[in-house]
C-alpha positions as CSV (number, residue, x, y, z in Angstrom):
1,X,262.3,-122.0,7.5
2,X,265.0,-120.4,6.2
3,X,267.8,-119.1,8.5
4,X,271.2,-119.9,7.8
5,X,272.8,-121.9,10.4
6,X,274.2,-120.1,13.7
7,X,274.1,-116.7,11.7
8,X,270.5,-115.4,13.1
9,X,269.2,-115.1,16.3
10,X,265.9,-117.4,16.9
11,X,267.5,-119.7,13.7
12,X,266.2,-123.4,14.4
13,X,268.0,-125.0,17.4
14,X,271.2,-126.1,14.9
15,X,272.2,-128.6,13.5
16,X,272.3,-131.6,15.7
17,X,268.4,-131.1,15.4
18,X,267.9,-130.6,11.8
19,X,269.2,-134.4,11.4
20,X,267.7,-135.4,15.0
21,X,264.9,-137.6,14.0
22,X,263.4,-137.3,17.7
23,X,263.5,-133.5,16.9
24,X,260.4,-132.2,15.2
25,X,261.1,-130.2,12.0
26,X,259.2,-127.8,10.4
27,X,260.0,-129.4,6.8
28,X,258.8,-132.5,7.9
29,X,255.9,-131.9,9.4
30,X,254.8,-129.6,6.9
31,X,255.8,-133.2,5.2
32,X,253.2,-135.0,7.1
33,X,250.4,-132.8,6.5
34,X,250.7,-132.8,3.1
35,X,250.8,-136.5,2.3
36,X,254.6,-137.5,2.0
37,X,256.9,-139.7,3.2
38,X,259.7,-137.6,4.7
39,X,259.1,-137.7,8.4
40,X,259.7,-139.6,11.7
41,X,257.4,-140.2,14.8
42,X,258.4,-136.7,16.2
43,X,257.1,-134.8,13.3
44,X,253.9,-136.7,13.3
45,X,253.4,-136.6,17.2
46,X,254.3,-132.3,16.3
47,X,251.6,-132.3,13.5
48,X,248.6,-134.4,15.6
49,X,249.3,-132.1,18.1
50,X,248.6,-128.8,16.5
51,X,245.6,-130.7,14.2
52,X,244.2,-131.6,18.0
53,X,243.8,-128.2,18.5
54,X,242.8,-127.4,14.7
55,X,242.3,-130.2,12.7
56,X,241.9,-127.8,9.6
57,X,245.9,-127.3,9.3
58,X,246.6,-130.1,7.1
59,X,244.0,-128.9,4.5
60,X,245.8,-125.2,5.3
61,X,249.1,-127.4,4.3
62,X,247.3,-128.5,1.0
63,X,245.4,-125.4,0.4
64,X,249.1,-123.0,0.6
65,X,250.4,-126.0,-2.0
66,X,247.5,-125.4,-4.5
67,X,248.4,-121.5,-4.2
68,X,251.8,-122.2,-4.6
69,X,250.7,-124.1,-8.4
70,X,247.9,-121.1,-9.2
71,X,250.4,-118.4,-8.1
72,X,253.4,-119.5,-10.4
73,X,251.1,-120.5,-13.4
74,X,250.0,-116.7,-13.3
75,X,253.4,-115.7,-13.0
76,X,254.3,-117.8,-15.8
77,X,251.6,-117.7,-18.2
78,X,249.8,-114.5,-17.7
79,X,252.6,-112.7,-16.2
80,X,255.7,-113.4,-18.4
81,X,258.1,-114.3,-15.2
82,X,260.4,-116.4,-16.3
83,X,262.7,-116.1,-13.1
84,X,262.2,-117.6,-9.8
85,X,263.5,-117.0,-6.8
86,X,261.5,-119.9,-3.8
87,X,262.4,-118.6,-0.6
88,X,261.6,-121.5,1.8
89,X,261.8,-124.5,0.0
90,X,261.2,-127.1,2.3
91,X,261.2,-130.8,1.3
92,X,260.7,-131.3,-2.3
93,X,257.1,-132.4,-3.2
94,X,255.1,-132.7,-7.0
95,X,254.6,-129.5,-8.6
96,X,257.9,-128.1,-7.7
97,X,258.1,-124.6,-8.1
98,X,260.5,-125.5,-11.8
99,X,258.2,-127.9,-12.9
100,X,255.2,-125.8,-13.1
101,X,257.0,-123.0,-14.7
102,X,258.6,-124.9,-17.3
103,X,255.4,-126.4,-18.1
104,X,254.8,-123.1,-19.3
105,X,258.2,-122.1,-20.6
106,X,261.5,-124.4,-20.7
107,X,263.7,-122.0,-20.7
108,X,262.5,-120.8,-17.2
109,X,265.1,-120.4,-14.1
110,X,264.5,-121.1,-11.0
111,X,266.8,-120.5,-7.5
112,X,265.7,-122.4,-4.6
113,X,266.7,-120.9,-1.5
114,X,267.0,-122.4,2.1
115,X,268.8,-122.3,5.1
116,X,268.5,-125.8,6.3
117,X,271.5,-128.4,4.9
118,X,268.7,-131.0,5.2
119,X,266.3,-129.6,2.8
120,X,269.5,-128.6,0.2
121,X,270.7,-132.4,0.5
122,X,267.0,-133.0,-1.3
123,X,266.5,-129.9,-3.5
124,X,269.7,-130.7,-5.2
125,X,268.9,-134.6,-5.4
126,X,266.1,-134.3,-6.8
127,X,265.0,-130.3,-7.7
128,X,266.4,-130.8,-11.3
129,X,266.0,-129.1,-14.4
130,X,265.9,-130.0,-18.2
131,X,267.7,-127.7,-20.6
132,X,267.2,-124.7,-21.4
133,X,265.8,-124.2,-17.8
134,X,267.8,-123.9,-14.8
135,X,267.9,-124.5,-11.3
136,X,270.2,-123.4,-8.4
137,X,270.2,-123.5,-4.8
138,X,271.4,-121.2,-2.3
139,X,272.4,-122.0,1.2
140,X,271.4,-118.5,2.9
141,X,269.3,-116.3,5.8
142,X,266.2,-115.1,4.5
143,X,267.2,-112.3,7.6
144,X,270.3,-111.3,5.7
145,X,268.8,-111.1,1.8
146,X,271.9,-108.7,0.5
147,X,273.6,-112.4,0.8
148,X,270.2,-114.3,-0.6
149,X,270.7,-112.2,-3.7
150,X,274.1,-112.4,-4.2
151,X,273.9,-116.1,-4.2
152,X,271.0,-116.3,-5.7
153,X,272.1,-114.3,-8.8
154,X,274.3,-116.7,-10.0
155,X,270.8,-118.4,-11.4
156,X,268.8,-115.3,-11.3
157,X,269.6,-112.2,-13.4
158,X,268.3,-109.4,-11.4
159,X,268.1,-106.8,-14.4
160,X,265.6,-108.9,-15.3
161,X,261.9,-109.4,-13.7
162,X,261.6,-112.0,-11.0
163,X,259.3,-113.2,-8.9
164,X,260.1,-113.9,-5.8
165,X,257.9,-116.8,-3.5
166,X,257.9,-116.0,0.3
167,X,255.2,-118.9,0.8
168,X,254.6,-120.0,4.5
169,X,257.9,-118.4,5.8
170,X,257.7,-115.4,7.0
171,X,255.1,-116.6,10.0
172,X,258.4,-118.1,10.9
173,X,260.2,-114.7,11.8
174,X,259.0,-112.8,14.7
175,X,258.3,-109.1,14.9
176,X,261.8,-108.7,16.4
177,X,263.6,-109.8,12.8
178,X,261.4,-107.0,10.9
179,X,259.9,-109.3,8.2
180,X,258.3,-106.2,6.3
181,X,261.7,-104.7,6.5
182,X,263.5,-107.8,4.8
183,X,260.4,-108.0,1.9
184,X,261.1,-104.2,1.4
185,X,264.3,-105.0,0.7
186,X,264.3,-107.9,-1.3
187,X,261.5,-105.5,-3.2
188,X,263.8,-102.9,-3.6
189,X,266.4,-105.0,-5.2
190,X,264.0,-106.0,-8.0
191,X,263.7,-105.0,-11.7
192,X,260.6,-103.1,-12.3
193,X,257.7,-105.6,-13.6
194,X,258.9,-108.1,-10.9
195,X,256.4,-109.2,-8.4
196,X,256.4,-110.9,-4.7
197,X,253.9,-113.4,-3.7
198,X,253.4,-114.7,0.2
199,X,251.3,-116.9,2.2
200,X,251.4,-116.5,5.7
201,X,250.1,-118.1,9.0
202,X,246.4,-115.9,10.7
203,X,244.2,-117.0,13.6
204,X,241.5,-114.3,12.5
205,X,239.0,-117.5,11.6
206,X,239.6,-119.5,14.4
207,X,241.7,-117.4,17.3
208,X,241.3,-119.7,19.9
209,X,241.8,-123.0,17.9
210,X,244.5,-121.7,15.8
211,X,245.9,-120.0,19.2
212,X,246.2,-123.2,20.7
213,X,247.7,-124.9,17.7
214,X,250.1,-122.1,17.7
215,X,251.4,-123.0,21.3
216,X,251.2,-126.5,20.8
217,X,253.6,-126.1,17.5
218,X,256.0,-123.9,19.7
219,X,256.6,-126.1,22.0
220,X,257.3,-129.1,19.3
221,X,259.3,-127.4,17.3
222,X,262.7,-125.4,17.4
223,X,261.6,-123.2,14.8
224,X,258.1,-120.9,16.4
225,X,256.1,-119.6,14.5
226,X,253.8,-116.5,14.5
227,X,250.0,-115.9,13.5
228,X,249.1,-112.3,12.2
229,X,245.9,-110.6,11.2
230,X,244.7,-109.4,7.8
231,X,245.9,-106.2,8.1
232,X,249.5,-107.4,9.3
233,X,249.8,-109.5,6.4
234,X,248.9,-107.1,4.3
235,X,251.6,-105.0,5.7
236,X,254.3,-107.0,4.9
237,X,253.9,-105.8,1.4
238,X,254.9,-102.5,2.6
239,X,252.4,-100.8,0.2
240,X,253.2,-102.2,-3.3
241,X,250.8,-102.1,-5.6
242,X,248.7,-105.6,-4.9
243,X,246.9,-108.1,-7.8
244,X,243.5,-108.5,-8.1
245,X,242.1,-109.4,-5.3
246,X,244.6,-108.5,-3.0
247,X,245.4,-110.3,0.2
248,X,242.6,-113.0,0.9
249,X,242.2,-116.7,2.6
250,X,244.4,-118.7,0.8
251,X,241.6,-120.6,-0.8
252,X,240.3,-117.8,-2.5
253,X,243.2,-116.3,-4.5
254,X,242.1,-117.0,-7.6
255,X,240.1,-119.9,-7.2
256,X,238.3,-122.3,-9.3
257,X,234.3,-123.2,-8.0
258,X,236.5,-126.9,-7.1
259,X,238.6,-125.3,-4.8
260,X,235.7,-123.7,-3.4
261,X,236.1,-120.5,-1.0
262,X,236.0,-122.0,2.7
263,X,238.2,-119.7,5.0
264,X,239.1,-122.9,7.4
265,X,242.7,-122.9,5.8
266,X,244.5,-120.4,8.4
267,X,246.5,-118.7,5.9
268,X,246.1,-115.3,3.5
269,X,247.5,-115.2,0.2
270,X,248.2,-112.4,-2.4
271,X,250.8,-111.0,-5.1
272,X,252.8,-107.9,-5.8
273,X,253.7,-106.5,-8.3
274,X,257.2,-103.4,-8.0
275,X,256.5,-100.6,-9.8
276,X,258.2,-99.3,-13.1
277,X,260.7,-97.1,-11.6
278,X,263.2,-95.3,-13.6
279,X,266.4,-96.5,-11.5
280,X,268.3,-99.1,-13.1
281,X,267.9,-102.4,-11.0
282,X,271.8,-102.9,-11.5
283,X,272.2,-100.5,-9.5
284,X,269.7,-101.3,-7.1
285,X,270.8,-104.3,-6.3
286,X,274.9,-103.2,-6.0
287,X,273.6,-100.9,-3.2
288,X,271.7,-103.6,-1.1
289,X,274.6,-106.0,-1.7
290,X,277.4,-103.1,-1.0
């Protein structure tokens, strides 16, 4: 989740409980589910409670990392993106965002971005680059992205195209911290051939399951999350022009026949692209900042 410590209102209750292992984190469980090592018995009690409720969310976990791999390989190789901006790191895990991008082309930067010292203390441990790529880390509120992009441009150029990965994050800000406002203006900072890709949190395939799971994650972990529906996902892109074939279950964003098409991961997926606007992106992003 990123929120940068004691800066936004509803941020993760601070920092005695990012290092409190008897404190479920969202890092960690998200940890749990997917396989790894980086948890403690709070996070798992957190995670077997919300899988009592839906025991599909650890294949949603694995289903948002395989979209994470497809997504940045498109960007990569059929896109040309050769910036990276991860908004929401979360504990590092194979297939880091650099690593599959620099698989495609070395000389490919990436800046991780979180607000959580706990995650950073990893990403820079072990979130590392071979020349000529790059990687950064920034220490910022996804809720205040003039300061996300500041930071963020001392990796990033941002006359340059960049995609930008808001992957199982913004479920994490309410209605209240306007998360279609903050992707319009992290879209408005862009060069034109950039693109934004998200995943996010729905209970439109299961609303009483997920529902459940929902209430049972609230109340095990500081950070709360919140389920929305198709068509408030899809809003969140605030009308930018969307790749084939739009917003859709996570599985099925450009999908093999082995990852199959089952909607029981609770998330939708999809990518936009900004248009090619005239305005020069320089300038763009000196207004947001200023």
């Amino acid at each position: 989740m990123t929120a940068d410590q004691g800066t936004a209102q509803g941020a993760s209750a601070g920092a005695a409980d990012r290092y409190d292992p008897g404190v479920a984190h969202p890092a960690r469980v998200y940890d749990y589910w997917l396989g790894g090592k980086d948890h403690y018995q709070a996070d798992r009690d957190a995670a077997q409670a919300v899988t009592a409720h839906r025991p599909q969310a650890a294949a949603g976990a694995r289903a948002n990392r395989a979209f994470h791999a497809r997504a940045v390989t498109y960007l990569a190789a059929g896109c040309g993106i050769r910036q990276f901006l991860d908004i929401g790191t979360g504990l590092p895990a194979p297939d880091a965002t650099h690593e599959i991008a620099q698989a495609v082309a070395p000389g490919c930067a990436v800046a991780y971005a979180d607000n959580d010292p706990l995650v950073l203390v990893y990403a820079r441990a072990l979130l590392t680059a071979r020349p000529p790529g790059r990687c950064g880390y920034v220490h910022a509120d996804l809720r205040d992205p003039a300061a996300l992009l500041a930071q963020a441009s001392a990796t990033l150029d941002f006359t340059q195209p960049v995609a930008v990965l808001l992957l199982a994050i913004l479920h994490f800000l309410p209605a209240a911290d306007d998360p279609a406002g903050i992707v319009g203006a992290l879209a408005r900072a862009l060069a034109p051939g950039s693109y934004l890709a998200l995943s996010h949190l729905t209970a439109d395939f299961a609303p009483d399951q997920v529902g459940a799971a929902v209430t049972a994650y609230n109340a095990a972990v500081p950070a709360r999350v919140t389920a929305r529906s198709h068509a408030e996902v899809t809003a969140l892109f605030r009308g930018l022009p969307l790749v084939p074939p739009g917003v859709v279950p996570v599985t099925q964003w450009r999908s093999t026949p082995a990852v199959g098409h089952s909607p029981c991961a609770d998330l939708y997926a999809g990518i936009a692209r900004t248009p090619p606007q005239a305005c020069a992106s320089t300038t763009r992003l000196g207004v947001l900042i200023g």
